[in-house]
Wavefront OBJ file of the C-alpha trace (Angstrom):
o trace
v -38.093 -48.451 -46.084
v -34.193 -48.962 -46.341
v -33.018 -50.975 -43.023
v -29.662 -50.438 -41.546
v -29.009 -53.083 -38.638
v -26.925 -52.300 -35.489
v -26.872 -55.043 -32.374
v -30.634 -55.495 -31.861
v -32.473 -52.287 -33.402
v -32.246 -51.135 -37.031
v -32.671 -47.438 -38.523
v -35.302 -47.297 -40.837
v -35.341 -44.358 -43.425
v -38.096 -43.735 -45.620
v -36.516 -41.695 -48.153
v -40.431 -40.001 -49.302
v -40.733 -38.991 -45.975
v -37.381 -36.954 -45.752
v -37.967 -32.445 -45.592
v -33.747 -32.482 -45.650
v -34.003 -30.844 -42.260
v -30.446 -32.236 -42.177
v -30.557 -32.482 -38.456
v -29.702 -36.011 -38.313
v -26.275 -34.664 -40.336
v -25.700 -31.303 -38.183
v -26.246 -34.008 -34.724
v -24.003 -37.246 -35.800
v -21.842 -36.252 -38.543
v -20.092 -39.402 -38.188
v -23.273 -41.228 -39.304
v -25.188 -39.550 -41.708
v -23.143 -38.568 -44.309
v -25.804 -37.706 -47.425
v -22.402 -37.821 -49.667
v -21.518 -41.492 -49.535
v -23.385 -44.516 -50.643
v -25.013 -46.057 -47.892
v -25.406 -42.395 -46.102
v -25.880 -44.032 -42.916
v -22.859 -45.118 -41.244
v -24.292 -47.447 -38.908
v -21.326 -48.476 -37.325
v -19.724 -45.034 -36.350
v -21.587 -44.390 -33.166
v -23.075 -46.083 -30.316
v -26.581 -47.503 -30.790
v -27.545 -45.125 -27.805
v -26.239 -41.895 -29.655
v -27.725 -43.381 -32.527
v -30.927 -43.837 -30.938
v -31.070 -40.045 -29.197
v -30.153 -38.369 -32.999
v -32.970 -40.209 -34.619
v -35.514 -39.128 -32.231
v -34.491 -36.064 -33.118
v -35.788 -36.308 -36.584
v -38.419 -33.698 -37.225
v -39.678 -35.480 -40.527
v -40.168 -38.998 -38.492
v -38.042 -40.031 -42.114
v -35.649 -42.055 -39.777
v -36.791 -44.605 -37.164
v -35.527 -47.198 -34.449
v -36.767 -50.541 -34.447
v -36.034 -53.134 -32.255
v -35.435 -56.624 -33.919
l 1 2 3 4 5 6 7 8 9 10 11 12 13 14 15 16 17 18 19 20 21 22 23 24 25 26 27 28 29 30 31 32 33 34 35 36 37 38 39 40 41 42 43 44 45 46 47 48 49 50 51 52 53 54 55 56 57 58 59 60 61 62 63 64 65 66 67
């Protein structure tokens, strides 16, 4: 699992688990960006939007978890 930290949670993202659903893309663009190396852009939203577009992830790829 690749970790990206924000405040007190971190997105995990298990990269096997990913169907490219690209939701997480279509609801933050400012985030995930699958272009750029890292594609998660941790620090271009709030940790709540953050939070609400990963829960949104139909694969269960991404994750919150709190530190």
């Amino acid at each position: 699992m690749k970790k990206y930290p924000k405040e007190d949670i971190y997105v995990g993202w298990e990269p096997e688990k990913c169907t490219h659903s690209a939701n997480c893309v279509r609801g933050l663009p400012s985030v995930f960006k699958p272009k750029e190396k890292p594609w998660i852009k941790i620090d271009n939203a709030s940790k709540e939007a953050i939070i609400a577009q990963v829960a949104k992830c139909p694969s269960g790829a991404l994750s919150i978890h709190r530190d």
